[in-house]
Structure formats: structure tokens, C-alpha cells
KEGULUM-749894 format. One line per 10 residues: for each residue x, y, z of N, C-alpha, C. Coordinates in steps of 0.1 Angstrom, whole numbers. Layout:
<pts>
X/Y/Z/X/Y/Z/X/Y/Z; ...;
</pts>
This chain:
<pts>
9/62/-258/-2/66/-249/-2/81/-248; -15/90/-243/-19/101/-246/-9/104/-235; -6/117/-235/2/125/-221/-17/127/-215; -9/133/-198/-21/138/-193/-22/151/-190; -35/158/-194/-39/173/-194/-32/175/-177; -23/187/-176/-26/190/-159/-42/194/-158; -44/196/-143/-58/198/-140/-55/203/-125; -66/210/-119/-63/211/-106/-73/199/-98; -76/194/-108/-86/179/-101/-75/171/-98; -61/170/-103/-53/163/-98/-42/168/-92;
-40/170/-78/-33/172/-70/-16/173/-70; -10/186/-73/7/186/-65/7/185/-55; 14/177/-51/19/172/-40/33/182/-28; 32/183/-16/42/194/-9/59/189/-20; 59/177/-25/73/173/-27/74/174/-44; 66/178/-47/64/178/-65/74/188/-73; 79/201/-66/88/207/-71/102/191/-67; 105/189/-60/115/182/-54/118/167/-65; 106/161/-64/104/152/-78/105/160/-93; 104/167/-97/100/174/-110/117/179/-110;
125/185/-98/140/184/-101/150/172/-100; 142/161/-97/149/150/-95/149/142/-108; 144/146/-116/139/141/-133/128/130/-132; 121/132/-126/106/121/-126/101/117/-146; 99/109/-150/98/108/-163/83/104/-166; 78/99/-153/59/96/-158/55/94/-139; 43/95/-144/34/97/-131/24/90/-131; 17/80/-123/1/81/-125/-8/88/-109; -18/84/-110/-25/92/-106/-32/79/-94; -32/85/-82/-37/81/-67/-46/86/-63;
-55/88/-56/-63/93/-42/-62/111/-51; -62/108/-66/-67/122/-73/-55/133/-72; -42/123/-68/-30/134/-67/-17/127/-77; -9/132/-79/5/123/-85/12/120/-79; 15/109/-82/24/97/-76/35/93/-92; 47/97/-87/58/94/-98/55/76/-101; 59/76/-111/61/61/-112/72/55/-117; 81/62/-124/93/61/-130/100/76/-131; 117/71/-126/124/80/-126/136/78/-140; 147/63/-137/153/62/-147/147/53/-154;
147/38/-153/134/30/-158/130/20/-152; 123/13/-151/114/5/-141/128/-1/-133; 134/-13/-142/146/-20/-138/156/-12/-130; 161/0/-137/171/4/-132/165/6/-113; 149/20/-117/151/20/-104/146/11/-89; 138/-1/-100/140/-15/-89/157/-19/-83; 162/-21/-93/180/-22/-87/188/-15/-78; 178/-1/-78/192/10/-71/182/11/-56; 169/2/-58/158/1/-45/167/-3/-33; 170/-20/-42/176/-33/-36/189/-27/-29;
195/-20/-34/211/-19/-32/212/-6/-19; 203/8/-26/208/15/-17/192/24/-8; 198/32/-13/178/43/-2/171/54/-13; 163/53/-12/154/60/-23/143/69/-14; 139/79/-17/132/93/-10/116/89/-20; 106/87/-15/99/83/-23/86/94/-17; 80/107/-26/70/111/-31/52/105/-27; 51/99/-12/41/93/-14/28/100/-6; 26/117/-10/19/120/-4/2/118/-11; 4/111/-20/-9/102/-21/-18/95/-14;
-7/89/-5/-11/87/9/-25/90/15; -36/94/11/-45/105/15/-44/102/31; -47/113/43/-50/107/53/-66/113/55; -69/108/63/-83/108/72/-83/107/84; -85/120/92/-84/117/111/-96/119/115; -98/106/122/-109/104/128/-107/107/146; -113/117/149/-109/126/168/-123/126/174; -118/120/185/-131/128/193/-138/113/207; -143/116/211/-145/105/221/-154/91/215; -155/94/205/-162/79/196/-158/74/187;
-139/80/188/-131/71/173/-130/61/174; -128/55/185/-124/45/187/-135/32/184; -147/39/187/-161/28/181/-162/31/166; -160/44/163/-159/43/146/-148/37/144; -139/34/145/-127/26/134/-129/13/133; -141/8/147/-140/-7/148/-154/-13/140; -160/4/138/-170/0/126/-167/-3/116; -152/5/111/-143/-1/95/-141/-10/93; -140/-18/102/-128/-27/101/-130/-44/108; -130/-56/102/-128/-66/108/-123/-73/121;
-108/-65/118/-96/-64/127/-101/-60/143; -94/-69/149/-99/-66/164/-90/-52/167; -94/-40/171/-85/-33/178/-90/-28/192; -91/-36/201/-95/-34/214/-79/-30/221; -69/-38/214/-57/-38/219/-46/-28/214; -51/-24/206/-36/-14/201/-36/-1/212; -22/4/207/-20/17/220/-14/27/209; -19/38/215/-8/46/208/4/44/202; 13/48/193/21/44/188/23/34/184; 14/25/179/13/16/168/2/21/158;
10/11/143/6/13/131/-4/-3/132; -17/-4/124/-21/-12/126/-28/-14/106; -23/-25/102/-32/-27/87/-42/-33/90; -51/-26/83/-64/-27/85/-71/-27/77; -80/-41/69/-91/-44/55/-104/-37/62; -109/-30/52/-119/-18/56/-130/-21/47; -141/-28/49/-149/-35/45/-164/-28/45; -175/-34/36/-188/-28/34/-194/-32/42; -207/-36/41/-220/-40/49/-217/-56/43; -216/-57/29/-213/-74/27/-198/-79/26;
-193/-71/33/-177/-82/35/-169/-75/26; -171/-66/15/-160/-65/5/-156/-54/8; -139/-57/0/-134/-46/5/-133/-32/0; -135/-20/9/-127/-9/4/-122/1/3; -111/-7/12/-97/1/12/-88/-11/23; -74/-9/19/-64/-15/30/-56/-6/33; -55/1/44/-49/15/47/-42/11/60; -33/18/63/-27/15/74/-30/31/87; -35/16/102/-46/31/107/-33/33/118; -30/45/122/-21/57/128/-27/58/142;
-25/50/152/-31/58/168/-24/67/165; -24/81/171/-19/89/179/-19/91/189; -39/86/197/-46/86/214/-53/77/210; -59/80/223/-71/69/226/-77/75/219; -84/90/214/-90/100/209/-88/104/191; -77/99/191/-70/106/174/-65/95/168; -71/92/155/-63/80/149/-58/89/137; -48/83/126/-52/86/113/-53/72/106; -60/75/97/-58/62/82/-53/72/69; -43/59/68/-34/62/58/-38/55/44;
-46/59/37/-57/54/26/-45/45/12; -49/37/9/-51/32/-4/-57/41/-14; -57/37/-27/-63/45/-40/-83/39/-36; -89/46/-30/-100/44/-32/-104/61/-27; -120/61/-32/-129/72/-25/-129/64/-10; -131/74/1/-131/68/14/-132/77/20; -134/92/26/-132/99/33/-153/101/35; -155/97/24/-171/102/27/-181/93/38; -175/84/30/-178/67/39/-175/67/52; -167/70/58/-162/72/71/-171/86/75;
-170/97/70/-180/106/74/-197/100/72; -196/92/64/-211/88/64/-214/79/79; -207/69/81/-208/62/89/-208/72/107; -200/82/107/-201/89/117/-217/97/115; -219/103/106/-232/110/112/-241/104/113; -247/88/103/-255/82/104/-258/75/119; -243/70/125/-243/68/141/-247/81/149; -247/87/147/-248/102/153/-234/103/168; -222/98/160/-213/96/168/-206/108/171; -200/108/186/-192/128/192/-181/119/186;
-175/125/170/-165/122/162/-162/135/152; -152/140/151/-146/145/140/-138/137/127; -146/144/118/-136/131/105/-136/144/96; -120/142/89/-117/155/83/-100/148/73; -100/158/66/-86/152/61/-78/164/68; -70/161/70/-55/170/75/-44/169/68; -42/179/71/-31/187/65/-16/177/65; -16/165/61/-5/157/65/-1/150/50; 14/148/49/14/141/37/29/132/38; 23/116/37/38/114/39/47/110/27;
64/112/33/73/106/26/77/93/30; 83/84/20/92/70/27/107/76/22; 114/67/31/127/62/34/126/49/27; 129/43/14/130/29/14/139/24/10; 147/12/14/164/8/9/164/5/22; 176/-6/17/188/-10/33/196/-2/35; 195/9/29/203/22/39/195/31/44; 183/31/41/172/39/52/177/46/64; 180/34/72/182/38/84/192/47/91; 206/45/79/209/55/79/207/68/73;
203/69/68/198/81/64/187/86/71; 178/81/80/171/89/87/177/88/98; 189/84/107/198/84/116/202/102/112; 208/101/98/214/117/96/207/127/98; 190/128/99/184/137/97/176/141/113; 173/130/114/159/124/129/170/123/138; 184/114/138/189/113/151/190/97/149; 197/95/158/205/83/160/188/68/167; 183/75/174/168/67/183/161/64/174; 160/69/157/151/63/147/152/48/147;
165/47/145/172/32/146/164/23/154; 156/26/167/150/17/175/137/17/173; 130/19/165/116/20/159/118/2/157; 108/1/162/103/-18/160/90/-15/146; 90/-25/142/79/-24/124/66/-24/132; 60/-11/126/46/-9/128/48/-4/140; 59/6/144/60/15/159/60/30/151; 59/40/156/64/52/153/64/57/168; 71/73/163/79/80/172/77/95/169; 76/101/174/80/118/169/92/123/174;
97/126/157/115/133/156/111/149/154; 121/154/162/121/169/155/127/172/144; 120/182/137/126/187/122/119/201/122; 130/209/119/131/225/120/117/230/129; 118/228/142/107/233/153/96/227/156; 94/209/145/81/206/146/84/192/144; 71/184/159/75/168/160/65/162/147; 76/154/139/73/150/128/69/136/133; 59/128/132/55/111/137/64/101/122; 72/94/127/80/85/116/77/75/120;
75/66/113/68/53/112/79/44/106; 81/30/111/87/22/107/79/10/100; 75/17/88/67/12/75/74/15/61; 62/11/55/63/8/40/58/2/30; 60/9/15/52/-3/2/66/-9/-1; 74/-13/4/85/-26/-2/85/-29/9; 94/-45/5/97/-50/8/115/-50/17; 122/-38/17/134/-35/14/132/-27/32; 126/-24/39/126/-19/49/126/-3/50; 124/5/58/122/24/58/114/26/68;
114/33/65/100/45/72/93/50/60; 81/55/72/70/66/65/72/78/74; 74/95/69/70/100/76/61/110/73; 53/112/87/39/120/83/45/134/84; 45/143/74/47/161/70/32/160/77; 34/168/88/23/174/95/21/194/88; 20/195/77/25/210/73/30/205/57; 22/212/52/25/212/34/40/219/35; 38/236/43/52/243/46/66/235/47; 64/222/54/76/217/52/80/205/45;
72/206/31/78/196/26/89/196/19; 89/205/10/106/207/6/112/210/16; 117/215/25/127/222/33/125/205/41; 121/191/38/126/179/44/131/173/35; 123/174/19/129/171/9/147/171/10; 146/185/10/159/190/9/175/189/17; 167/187/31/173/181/40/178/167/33; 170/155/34/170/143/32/178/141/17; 176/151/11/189/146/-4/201/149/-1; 202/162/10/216/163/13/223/159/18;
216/152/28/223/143/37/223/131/34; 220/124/20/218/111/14/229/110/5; 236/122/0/243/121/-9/253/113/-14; 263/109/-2/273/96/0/268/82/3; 256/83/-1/246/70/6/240/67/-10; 243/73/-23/234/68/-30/217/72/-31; 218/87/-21/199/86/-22/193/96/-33; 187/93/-37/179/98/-46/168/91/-48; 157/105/-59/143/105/-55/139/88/-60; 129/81/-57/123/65/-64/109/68/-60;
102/57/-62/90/55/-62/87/39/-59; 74/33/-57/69/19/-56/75/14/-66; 79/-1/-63/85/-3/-79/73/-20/-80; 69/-23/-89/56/-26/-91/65/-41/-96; 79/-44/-95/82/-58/-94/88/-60/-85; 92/-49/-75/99/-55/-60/84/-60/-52; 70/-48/-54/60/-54/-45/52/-66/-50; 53/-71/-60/50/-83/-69/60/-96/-59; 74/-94/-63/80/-100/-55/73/-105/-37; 76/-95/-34/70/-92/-18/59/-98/-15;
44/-98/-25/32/-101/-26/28/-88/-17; 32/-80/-21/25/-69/-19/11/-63/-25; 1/-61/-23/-11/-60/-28/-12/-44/-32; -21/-43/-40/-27/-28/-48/-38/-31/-47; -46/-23/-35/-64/-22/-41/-63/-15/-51; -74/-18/-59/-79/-13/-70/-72/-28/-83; -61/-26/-79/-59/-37/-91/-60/-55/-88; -52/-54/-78/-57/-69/-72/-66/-73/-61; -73/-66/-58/-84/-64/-50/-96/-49/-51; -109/-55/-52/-117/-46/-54/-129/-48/-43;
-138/-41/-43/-151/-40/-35/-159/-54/-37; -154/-61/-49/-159/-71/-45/-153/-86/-43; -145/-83/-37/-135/-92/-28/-137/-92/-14; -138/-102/-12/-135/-104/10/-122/-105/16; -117/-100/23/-105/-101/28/-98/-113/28; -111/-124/30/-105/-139/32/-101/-142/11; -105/-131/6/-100/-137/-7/-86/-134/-13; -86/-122/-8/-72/-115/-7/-61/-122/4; -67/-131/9/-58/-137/22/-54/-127/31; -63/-122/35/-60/-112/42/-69/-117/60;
-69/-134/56/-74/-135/68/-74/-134/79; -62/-134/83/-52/-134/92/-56/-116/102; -60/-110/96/-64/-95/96/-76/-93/104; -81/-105/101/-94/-103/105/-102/-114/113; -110/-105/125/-114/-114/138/-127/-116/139; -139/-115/129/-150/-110/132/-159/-112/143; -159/-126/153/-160/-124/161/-162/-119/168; -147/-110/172/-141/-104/182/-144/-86/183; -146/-84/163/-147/-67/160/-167/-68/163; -168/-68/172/-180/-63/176/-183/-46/167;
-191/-47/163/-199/-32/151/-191/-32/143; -182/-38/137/-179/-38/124/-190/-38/114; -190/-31/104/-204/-32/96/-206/-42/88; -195/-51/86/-195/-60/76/-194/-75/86; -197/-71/100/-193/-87/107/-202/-98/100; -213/-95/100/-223/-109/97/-219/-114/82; -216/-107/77/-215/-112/64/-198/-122/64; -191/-113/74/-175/-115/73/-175/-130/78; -188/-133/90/-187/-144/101/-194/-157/90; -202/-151/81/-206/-165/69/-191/-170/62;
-187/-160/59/-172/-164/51/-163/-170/56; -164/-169/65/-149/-174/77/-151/-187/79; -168/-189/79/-172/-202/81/-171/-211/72; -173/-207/59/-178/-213/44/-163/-213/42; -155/-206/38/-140/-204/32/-143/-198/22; -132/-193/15/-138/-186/2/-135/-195/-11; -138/-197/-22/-142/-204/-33/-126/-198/-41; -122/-186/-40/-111/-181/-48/-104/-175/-39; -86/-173/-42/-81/-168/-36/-64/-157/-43; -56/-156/-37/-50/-144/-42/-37/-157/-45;
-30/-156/-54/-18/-166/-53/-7/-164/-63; 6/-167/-59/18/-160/-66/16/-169/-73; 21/-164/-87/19/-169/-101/33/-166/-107; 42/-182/-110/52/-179/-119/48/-175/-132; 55/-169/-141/51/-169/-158/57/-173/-166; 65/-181/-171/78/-186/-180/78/-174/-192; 86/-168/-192/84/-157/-198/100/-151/-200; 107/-144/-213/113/-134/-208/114/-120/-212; 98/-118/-216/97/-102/-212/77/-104/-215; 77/-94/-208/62/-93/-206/55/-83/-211;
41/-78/-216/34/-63/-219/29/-58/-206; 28/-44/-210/24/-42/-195/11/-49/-189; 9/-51/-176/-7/-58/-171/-11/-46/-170; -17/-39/-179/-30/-29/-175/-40/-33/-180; -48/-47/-181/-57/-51/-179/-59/-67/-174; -69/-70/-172/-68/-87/-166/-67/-98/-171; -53/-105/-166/-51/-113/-179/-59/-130/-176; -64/-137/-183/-71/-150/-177/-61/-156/-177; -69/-169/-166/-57/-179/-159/-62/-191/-169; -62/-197/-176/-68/-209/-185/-62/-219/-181;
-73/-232/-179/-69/-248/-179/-78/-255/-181; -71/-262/-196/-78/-272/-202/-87/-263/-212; -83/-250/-214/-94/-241/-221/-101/-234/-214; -105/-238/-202/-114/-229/-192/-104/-219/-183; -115/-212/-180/-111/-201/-172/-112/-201/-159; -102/-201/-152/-98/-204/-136/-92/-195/-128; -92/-182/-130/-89/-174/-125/-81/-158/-137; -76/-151/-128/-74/-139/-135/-58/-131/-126; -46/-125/-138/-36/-120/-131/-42/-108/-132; -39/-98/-120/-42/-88/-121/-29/-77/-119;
-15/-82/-116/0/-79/-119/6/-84/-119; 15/-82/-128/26/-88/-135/36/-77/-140; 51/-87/-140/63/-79/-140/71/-91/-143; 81/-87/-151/94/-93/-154/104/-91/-142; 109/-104/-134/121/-100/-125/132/-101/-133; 141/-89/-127/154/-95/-135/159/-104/-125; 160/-104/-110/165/-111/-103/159/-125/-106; 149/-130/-108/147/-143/-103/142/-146/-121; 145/-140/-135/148/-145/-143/133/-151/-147; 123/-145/-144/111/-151/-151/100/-144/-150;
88/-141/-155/79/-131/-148/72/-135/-134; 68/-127/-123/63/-126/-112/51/-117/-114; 38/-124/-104/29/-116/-109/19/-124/-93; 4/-115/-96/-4/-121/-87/-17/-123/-93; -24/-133/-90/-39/-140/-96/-44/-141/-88; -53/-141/-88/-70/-142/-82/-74/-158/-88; -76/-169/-78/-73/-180/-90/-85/-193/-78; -91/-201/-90/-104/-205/-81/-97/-224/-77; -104/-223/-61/-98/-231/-52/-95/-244/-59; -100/-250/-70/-98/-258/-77/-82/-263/-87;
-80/-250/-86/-66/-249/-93/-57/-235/-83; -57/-237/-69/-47/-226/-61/-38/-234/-56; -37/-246/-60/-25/-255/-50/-13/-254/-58; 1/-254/-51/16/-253/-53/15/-257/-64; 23/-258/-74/26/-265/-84/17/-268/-95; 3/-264/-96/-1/-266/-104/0/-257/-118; -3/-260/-127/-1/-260/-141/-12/-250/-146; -11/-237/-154/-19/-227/-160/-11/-224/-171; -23/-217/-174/-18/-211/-189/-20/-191/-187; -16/-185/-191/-18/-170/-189/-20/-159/-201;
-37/-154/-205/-31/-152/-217/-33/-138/-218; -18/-131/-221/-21/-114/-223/-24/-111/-236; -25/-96/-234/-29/-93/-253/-24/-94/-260; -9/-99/-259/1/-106/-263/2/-121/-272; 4/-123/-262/3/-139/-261/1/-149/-249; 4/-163/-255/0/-172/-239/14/-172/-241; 13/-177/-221/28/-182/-214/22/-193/-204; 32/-201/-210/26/-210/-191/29/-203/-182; 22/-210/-170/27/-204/-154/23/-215/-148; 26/-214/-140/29/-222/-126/25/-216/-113;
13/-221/-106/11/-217/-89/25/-218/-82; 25/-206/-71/39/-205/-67/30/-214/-52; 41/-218/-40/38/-217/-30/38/-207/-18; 47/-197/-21/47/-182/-15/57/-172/-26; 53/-160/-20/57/-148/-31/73/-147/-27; 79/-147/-38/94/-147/-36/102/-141/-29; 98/-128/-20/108/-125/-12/96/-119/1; 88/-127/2/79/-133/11/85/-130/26;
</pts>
């Protein structure tokens, strides 16, 4: 595969000196910034995920703050999801839908006030959309990107390690709570989130200025803990059933196809832009859906493109990731797979550019 030209179209990140000394060995490319994707190699650093704590580089993150006495009506125009109820200090996931239902973006949205949210973006264009939607309402709203970029904490040793840095009270963060810790004169908002499955934080660098000088903190004080730099590892979130817009969901998907129904109230999200369309779906069900996919396999190519789900010869759906576990000894992956053939146990075929493998519908994602 070609290397890639630097560019200033693609974004260093405040922590990029910090990854680039940690020996990062390939990158791809996010929200138009770098995101490491391997350090020693896939396996290894899925293994040293599971075991210990990894400093993960995710200021791809893009955010978007939406301020002002009308955020609160714009976010409920994004979004399905009822948020009459949330309060400050909660994190809330939120499918961020069009005028017809589909999605685009799953971002996780940040109260700070009644007045200040942030969204914490997925890989999509999005910041215009939300600006569009504000001036077209002619809403008293500010929408802007800020100056914010977060890191994770992820591993079952997280906690201690941001105990060493934040203080002992990180510890009491409930999932989807955050808090503001001090770090060198400035309250940092830490979030008890994450893209694994393995538990951590996110924390929002409110200031490019301090992103190494947290970096640096956070490796030193990780050292007897096993921490060092990682990234998403793309068969622990497979495991997890962790989703990627862009690969396993696109703009033309409904939340209810992603199974993301559960997310969503349409009902109840009064000006959501996509309610009428979301309230026919909810009603109808959807025809296709998202579903863990064993692979009898013991080693796979990479999925960077879509592989068909075949039965009987026909075509019944599509994997859109896939990964060899070493833990569970088979490949793990996710499909897009039509309601005809999404029950437990049933029987497919999977064919990459490779070759075919059978598979098998799972009943839930393996560490679900």
C-alpha cells in the first residue's frame, strides 16, 4: 500500500509529538486529522488492551459546541433521542439523523449547562450541518469548534492511573458521568467513557498548550502500571459490537437498522428533523439489521471493503468488519444482514477477496 503524502489538510494532533516518540507504526485518517492505528501489531496491542492501560491519541475526536439560549432546541433537532432529561454532567450517545431518518453521525453529546453542550463527533463532515440547521432556524445559538481534544485512559488499570494523575475522586465517576480534575491550573472535564470495551475515561484537553505536558504526565506516572501509548483496536470493538460510522453504518441507514433503537424516542424528540420519517420506521420495523457474525476462519484479509453475506447463492446481506480473535479462536465481525436470514444460528456464507468462509449469525457480540 502507498504511504501517505503529509499535508496540512490532515491534521497533527496536540499529542502527535508524544505518539510519533512512542513508535506509532501506521495511522489512518479521521475527522481529516491522524489517528494512530497500530503501535506494535494489531494482536499484540489488542492483548496489552485486555491486560493492562493504554494512553490513546484520540483527538480526532472533532468537537462542536453548540452555546447560547437555543442549544438546547438545536440538539433536539439532531437527534431522535429524547433529551428533555439530561443535566449537566452527563454524557449522552446520540444517532444524529437527516430529514429521512438516516444517519449522520453517532457522537457522544457533552452537557456542560443548560446553555453549552459539546458533541464529540464520529468520522463524518458535521460541523456545517449543525451550523446550517442553526441559521436556517434563525436560532440565539453559537456553533463553533473549540479548542478541545480528547485523550482516553483505556484498560482495567485506567483507574488507576488516572487516580495518579486526577486524584483519588476519578474513581467515583459512574459511566457516562464526568467531572472536572485539575491539571497544571486548569479544570480538565474527564469523562467515564470510551471506544472499548475494557473501561477508562475520555479526557477533554480544553488547550492544544497542554497536551503533551498531560501526555507526559500520564506516561510517567503509568510506568509501573504497564502504560503505554495504544489506539482503538478494531477486534476488541468488533468483540464489543462496537460500531464505526462510516464503515458499518452510513447516511443511509436508520438507527433502527443499526439497532440503535433503543436510542431513539421519536415520539417524545419533538423537532427532531428526521421525526416523521423516524415515527414510519418505528412502526414498519426495519427490513435489515446489524448482527454479530461468526466466521470459521483462521486468519482473515483485511475488510477494507464489503464483504457479501450469501445463501443458497443469493445475497443477504453485507460484513462491513471483520477481525480474527485470538481470544475466542475464530473470526469476529459485523453485517448488515436482511430480516430473512438475522435469526441466531442461522447459516451464511462470507465471501472476501479472498475466499469464502462459512459463518454463522451470532445471538449477541461476544463481550457484549
Amino acid at each position: 500500500m502507498a504511504l501517505m503524502a503529509p499535508s496540512l489538510r490532515v491534521r497533527r494532533t496536540p499529542f502527535s509529538d508524544g505518539v510519533e516518540a512512542a513508535g506509532v507504526t501506521a495511522y489512518t485518517v479521521y475527522n481529516r486529522m491522524l489517528l494512530p492505528a497500530v503501535f506494535c501489531d494489531p494482536v499484540k496491542d489488542y492483548h496489552h488492551l485486555k491486560r493492562a492501560v493504554q494512553i490513546w491519541d484520540v483527538a480526532c475526536e472533532r468537537q462542536v459546541e453548540v452555546r447560547g439560549p437555543d442549544a438546547a432546541r438545536l440538539m433536539q433537532m439532531l437527534t431522535p433521542r429524547d433529551l428533555r432529561c439530561t443535566q449537566p454532567g452527563q454524557c449522552y450517545y446520540v444517532p444524529i439523523v437527516d430529514g429521512t431518518g438516516g444517519m449522520l453521525n453517532d457522537p457522544v453529546a457533552v452537557k456542560l449547562a443548560e446553555d453549552r453542550w459539546w458533541i464529540s463527533l464520529a468520522d463524518s463532515d458535521f460541523l456545517l450541518w449543525v451550523k446550517g440547521l442553526a441559521q436556517g432556524g434563525h436560532l440565539d445559538v453559537r456553533v463553533k469548534e473549540p479548542d478541545v481534544s480528547p485523550l482516553a485512559l483505556q484498560g482495567s488499570l485506567a483507574d488507576d492511573l488516572a487516580a495518579r494523575v486526577f486524584g483519588d475522586r476519578v474513581r467515583d465517576l459512574r459511566f457516562f458521568r464526568f467531572g472536572y480534575f485539575p491539571f497544571q491550573g486548569r479544570d480538565l472535564v474527564v469523562a467515564r467513557s470510551g471506544y472499548s470495551k475494557q473501561g477508562g475515561f475520555e479526557i477533554y484537553v480544553e488547550d492544544s498548550a497542554l497536551g503533551m505536558p498531560l501526555w507526559n504526565a500520564l506516561t510517567e506516572a503509568g510506568r509501573d502500571l504497564d502504560a503505554r501509548a495504544g489506539c482503538p483496536s478494531m477486534i476488541e470493538r468488533i468483540e464489543g459490537g462496537l460500531l464505526s460510522y462510516g464503515n458499518d453504518m452510513t447516511m443511509a441507514n436508520t438507527p433502527y437498522e443499526c439497532g440503535l433503537g433503543r436510542f431513539c424516542d421519536p415520539l417524545a424528540a419533538v423537532g427532531c428533523v428526521g421525526r416523521a420519517a423516524l415515527l414510519q420506521v418505528a412502526g414498519e420495523g426495519p427490513v435489515k439489521q446489524i448482527r454479530p457474525i461468526a466466521i470459521d476462519s483462521q486468519a482473515l484479509p483485511p475488510c477494507d471493503r464489503a464483504w457479501p453475506l450469501m445463501a443458497a447463492g443469493q445475497r443477504v446481506g453485507q460484513v462491513t468488519s471483520a477481525a480474527q480473535s485470538p481470544d475466542f479462536g475464530h473470526g469476529v465481525a459485523i453485517g448488515m444482514v436482511q430480516m430473512t436470514h438475522w435469526d441466531p444460528g442461522t447459516h451464511l456464507q462470507v465471501k472476501t477477496q479472498d475466499s469464502t468462509f462459512d459463518a454463522e449469525v451470532q445471538k449477541q457480540f461476544w463481550n457484549a
